[in-house]
Backbone as CSV, one residue per row, in Angstrom:
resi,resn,N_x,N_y,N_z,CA_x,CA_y,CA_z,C_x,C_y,C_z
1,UNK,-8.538,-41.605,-5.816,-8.529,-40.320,-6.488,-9.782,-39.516,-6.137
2,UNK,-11.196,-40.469,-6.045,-12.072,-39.531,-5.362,-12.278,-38.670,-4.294
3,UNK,-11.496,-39.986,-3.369,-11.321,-39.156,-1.821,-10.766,-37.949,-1.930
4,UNK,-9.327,-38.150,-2.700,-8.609,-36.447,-2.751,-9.456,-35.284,-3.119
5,UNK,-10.301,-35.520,-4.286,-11.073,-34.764,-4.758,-11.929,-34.394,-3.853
6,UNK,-12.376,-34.926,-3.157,-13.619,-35.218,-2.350,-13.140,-34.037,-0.847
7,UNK,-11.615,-34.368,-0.521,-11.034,-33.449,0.514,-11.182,-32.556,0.047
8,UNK,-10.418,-32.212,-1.391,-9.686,-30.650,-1.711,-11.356,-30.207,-1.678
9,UNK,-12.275,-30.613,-2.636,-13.592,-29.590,-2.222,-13.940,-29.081,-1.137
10,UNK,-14.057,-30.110,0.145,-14.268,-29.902,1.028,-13.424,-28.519,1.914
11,UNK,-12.336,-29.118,1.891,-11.468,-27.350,2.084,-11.600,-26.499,1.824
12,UNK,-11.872,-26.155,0.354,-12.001,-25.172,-0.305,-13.417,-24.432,0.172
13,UNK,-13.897,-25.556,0.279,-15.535,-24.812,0.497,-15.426,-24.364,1.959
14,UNK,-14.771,-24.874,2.794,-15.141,-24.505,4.261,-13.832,-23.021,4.406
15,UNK,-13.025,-22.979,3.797,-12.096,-22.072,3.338,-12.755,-20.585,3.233
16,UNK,-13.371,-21.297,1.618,-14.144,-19.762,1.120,-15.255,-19.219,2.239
17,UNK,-16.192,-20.663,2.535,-16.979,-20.405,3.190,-17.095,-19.157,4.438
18,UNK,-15.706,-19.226,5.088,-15.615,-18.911,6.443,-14.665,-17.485,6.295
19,UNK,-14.058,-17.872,5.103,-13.529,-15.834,5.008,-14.440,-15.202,4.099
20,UNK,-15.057,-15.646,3.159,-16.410,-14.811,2.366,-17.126,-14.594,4.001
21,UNK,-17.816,-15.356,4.764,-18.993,-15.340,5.661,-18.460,-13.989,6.516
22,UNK,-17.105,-13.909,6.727,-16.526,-12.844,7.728,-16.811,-11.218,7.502
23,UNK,-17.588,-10.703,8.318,-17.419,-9.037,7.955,-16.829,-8.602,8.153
24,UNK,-16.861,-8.086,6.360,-15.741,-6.481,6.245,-15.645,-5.720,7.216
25,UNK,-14.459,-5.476,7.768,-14.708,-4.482,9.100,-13.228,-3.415,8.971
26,UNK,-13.238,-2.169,8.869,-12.374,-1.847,8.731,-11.304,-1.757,9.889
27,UNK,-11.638,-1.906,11.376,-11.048,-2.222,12.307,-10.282,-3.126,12.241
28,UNK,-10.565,-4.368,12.164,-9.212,-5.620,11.768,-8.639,-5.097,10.773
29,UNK,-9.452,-4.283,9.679,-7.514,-4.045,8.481,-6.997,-3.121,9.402
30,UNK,-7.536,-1.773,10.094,-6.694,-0.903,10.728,-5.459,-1.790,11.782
31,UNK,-5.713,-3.104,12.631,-5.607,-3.941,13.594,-3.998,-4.414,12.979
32,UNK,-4.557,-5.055,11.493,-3.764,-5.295,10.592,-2.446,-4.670,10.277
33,UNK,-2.576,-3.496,9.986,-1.493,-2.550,9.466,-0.945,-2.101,10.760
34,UNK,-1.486,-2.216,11.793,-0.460,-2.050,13.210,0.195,-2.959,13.482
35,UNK,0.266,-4.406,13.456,0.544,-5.528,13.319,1.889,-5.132,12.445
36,UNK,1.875,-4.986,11.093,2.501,-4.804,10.302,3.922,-4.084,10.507
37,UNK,3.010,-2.960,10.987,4.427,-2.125,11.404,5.152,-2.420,12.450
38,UNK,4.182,-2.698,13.587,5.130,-3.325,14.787,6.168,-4.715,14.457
39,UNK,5.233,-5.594,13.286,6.836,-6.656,13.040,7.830,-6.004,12.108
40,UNK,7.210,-5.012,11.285,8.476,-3.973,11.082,8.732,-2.858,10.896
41,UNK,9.212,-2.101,11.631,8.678,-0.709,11.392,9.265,0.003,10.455
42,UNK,10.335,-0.789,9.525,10.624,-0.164,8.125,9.061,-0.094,7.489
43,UNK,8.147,-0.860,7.696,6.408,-0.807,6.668,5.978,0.265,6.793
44,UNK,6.299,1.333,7.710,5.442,2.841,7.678,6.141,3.427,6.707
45,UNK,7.202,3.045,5.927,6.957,4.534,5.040,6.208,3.745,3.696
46,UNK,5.517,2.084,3.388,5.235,1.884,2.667,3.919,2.640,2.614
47,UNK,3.320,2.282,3.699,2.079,2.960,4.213,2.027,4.065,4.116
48,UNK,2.466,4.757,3.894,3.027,6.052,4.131,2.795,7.053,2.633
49,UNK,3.566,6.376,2.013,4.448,6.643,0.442,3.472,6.262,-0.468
50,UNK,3.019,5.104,-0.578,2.098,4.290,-1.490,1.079,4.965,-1.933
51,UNK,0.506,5.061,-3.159,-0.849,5.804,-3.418,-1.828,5.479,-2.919
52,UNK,-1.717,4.123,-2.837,-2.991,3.558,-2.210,-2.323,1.834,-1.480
53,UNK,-3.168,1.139,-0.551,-2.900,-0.271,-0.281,-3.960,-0.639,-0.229
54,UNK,-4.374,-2.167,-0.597,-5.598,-3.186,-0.213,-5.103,-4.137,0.795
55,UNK,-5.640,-3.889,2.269,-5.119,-4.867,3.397,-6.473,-5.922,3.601
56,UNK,-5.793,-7.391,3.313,-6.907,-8.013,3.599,-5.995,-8.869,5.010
57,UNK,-7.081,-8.716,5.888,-6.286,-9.022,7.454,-6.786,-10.805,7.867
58,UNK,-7.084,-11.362,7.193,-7.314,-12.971,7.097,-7.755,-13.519,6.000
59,UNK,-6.769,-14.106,5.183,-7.446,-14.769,3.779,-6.809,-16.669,4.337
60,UNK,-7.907,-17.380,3.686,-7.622,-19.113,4.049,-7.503,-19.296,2.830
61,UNK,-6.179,-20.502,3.107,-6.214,-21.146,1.740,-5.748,-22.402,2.213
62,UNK,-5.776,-23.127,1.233,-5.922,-25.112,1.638,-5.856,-25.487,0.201
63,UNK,-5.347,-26.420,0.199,-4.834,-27.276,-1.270,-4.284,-28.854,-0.975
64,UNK,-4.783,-29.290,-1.731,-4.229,-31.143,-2.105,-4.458,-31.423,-3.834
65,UNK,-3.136,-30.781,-4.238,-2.939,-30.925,-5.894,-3.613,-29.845,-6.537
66,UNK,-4.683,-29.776,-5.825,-5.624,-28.571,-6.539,-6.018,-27.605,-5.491
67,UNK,-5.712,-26.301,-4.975,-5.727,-25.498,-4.365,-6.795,-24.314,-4.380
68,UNK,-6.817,-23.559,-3.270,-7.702,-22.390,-3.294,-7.601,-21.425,-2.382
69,UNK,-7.578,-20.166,-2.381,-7.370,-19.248,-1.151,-8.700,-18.012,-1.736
70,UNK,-9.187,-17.800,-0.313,-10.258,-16.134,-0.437,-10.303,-15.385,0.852
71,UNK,-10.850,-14.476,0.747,-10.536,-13.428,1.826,-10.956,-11.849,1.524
72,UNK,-11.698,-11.026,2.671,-12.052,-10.452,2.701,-11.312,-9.267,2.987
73,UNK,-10.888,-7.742,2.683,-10.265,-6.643,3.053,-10.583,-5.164,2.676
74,UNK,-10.100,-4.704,2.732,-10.190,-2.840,2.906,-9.326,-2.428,2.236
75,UNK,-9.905,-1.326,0.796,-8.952,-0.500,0.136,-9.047,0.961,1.195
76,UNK,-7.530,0.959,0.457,-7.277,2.384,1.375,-6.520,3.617,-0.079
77,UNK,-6.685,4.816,-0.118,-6.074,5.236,-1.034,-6.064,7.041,0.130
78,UNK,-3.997,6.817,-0.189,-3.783,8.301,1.044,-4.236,7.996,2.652
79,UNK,-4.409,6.809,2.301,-4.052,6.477,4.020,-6.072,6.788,4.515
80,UNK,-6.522,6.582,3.520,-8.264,6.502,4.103,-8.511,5.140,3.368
81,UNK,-9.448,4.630,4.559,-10.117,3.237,3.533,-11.508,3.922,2.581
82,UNK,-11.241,3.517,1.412,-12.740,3.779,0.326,-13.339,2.696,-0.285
83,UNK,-13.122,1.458,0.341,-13.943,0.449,-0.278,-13.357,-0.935,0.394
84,UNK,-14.448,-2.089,0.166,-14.336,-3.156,0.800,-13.819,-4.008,-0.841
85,UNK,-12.945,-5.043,-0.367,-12.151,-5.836,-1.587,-12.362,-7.171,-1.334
86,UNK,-12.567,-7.885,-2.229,-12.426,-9.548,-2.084,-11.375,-10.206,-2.847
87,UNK,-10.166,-11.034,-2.277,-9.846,-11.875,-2.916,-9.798,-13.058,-3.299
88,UNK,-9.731,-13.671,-4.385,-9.982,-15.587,-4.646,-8.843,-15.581,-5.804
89,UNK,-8.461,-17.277,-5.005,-7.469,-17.269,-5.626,-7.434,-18.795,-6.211
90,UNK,-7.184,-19.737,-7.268,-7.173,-21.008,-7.851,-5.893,-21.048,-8.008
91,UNK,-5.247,-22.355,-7.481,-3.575,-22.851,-8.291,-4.076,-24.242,-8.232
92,UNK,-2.753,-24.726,-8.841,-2.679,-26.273,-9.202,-1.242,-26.288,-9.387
93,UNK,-1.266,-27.746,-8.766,0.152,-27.990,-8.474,0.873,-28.917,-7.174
94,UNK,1.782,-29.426,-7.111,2.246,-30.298,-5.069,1.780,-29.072,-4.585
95,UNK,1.270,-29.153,-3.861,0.519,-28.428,-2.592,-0.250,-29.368,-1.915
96,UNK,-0.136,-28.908,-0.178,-0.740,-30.102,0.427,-0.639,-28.977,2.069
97,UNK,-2.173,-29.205,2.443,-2.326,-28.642,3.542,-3.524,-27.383,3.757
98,UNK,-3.174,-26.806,4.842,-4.029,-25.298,5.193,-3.693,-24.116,5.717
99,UNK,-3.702,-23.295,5.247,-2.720,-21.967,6.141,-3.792,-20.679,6.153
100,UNK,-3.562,-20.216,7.096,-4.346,-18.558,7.495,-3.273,-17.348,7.400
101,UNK,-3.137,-16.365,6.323,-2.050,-15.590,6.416,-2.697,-13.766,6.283
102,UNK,-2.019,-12.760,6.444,-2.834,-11.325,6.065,-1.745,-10.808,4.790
103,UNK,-2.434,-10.411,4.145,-1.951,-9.877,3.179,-1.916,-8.169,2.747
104,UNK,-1.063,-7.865,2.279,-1.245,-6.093,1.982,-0.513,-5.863,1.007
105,UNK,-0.865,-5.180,-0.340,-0.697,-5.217,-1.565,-0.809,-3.335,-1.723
106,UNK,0.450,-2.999,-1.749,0.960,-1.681,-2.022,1.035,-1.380,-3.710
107,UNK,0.052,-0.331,-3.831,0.609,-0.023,-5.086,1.205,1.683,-5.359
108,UNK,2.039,1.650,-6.167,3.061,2.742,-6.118,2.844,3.843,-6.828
109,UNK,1.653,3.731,-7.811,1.176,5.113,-8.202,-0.214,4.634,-8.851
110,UNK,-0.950,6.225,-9.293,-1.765,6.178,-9.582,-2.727,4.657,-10.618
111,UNK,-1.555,4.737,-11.522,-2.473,3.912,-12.823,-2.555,2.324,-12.011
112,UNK,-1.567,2.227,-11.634,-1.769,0.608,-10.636,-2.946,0.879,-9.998
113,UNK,-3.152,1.366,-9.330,-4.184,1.923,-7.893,-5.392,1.793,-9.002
114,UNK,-5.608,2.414,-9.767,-6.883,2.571,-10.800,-7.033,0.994,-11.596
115,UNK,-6.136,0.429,-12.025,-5.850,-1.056,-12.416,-6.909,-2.023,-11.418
116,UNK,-6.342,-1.770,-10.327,-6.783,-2.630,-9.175,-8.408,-2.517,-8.759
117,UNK,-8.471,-0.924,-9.055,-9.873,-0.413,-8.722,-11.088,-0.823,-9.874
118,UNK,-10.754,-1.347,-11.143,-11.368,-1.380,-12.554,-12.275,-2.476,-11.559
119,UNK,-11.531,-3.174,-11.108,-12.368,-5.047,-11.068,-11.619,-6.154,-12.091
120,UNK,-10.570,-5.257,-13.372,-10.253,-6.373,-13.994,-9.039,-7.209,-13.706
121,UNK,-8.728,-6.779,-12.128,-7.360,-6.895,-11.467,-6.993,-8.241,-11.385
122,UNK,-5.982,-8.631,-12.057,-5.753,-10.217,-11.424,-4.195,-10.183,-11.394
123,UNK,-3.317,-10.899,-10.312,-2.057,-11.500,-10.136,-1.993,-12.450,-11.010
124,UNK,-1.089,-12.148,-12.011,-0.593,-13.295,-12.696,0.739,-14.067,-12.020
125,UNK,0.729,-15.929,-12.544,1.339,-16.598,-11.386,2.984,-15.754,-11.173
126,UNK,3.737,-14.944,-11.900,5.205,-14.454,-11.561,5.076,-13.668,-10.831
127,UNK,4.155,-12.462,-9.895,3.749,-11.851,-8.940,4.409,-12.506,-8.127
128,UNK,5.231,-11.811,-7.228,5.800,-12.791,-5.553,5.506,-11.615,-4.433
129,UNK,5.345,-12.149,-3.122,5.213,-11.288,-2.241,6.571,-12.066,-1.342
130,UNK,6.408,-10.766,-0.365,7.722,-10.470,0.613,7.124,-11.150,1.648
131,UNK,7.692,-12.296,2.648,7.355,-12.778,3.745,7.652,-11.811,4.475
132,UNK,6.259,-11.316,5.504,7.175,-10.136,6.393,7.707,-10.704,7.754
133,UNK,8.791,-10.247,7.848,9.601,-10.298,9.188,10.311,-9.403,9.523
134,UNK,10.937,-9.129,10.650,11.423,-7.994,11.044,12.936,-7.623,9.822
135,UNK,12.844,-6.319,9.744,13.758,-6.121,8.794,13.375,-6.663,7.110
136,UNK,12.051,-6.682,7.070,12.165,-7.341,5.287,11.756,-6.194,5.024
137,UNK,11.801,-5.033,4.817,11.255,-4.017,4.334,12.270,-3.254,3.712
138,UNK,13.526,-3.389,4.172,15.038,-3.422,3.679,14.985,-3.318,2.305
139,UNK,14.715,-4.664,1.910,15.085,-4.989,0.510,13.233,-5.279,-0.241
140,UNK,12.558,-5.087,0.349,11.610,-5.024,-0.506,10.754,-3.892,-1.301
141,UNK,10.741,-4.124,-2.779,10.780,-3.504,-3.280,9.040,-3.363,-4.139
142,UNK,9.238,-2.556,-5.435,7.924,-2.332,-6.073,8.412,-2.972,-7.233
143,UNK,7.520,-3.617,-7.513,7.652,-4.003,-9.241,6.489,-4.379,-10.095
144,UNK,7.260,-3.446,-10.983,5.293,-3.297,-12.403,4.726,-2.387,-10.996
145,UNK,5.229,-1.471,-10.699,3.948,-0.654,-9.368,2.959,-1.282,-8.206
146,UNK,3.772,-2.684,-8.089,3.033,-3.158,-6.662,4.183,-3.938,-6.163
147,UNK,3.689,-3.893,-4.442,4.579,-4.731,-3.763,3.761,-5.223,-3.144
148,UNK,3.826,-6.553,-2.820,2.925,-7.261,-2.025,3.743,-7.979,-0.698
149,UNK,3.184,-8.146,0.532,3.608,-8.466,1.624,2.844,-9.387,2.453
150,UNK,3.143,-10.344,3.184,2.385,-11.374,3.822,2.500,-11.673,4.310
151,UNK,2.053,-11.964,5.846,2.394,-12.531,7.149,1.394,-13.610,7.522
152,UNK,2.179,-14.733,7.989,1.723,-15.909,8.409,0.517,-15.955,9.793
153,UNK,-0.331,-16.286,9.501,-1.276,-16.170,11.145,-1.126,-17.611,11.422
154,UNK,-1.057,-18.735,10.753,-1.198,-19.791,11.218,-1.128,-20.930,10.085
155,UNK,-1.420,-22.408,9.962,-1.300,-23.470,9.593,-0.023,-24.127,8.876
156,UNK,0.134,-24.553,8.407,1.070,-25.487,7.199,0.727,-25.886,6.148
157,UNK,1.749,-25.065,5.220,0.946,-25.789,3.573,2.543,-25.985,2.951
158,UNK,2.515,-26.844,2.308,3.884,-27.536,1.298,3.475,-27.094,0.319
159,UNK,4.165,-26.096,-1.058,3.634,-25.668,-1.989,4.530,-25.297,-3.281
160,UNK,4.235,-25.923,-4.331,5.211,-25.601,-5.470,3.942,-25.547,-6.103
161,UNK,3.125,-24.261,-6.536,1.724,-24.397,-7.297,1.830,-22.816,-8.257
162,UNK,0.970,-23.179,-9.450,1.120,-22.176,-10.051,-0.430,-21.590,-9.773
163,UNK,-0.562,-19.934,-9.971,-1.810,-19.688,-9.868,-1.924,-18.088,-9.966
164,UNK,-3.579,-17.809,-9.680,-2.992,-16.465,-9.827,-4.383,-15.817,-8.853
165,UNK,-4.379,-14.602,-8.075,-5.494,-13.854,-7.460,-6.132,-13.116,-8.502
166,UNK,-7.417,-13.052,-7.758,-8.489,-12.007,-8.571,-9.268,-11.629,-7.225
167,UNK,-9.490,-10.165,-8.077,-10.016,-9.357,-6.733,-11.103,-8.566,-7.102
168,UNK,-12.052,-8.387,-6.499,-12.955,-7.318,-6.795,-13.705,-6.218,-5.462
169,UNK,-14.148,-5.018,-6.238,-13.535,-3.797,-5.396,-14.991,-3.251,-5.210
170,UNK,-15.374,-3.083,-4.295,-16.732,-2.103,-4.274,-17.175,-0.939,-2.991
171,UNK,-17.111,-0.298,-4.081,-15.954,1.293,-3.492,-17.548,1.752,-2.321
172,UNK,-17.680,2.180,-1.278,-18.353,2.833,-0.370,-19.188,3.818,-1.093
């Protein structure tokens, strides 16, 4: 039981370590949201439409029973970035592994957008995001005034975990 313990820290720390250590750069979120649209180009009118989005263009996460994901990104509000965002995230639960994914979290009007901007923003665990692939933009929708979207960059994680993000915002 120690060893496990002993891994999941270890992940977690080299996890946070290495997307906290990464600079904010608004070029990889711009990099990001081209990405986005090219796997689907239904995503420009989210981009588009949305009051505002927070694109974070590499967040790590890794889990064995006890999990963790963080990551660094760029608020944008009207299609300008105005601030650099962090997310961290704790679950618990079967989970087992490590994955690198980008994330972009659309919100659909003002009071969301201002929600997000307070600092007291957190995903509670019923929040789901849209795996993006070509054509998921179809059916994906807004709900409670956000849509969230996520594309895989890399690893393998097995996961039935409950949890939730927290983010904080510090505007330029």
């Amino acid at each position: 039981m120690n060893a496990k313990i002993s891994i999941v820290v270890l992940m977690l720390s080299f996890f946070s370590m290495a997307s906290y250590a990464q600079k904010n750069d608004v070029g990889e979120a711009n990099k990001t949201i081209k990405e986005f649209k090219e796997k689907d180009s239904g995503m420009s009118k989210f981009f588009s439409s949305s009051f505002g989005y927070a694109v974070f263009p590499s967040i790590g996460k890794a889990g064995l029973g006890i999990g963790g994901a963080a990551g660094k990104g760029t608020l944008y509000k009207s299609e300008v970035s105005v601030a650099d965002t962090k997310m961290s995230q704790v679950t618990i639960g079967f989970q087992a592994g490590g994955q690198k994914y980008a994330e972009v979290i659309f919100f659909e009007d003002a009071e969301t957008y201002k929600d997000f901007v307070s600092g007291n923003f957190e995903f509670a665990a019923q929040v789901s995001a849209v795996a993006l692939t070509s054509g998921a933009s179809a059916d994906a929708a807004y709900k409670d005034g956000l849509l969230v979207v996520t594309m895989t960059i890399g690893g393998l994680m097995y996961e039935a975990s409950v949890g939730g993000q927290k983010f904080k915002v510090t505007p330029y």
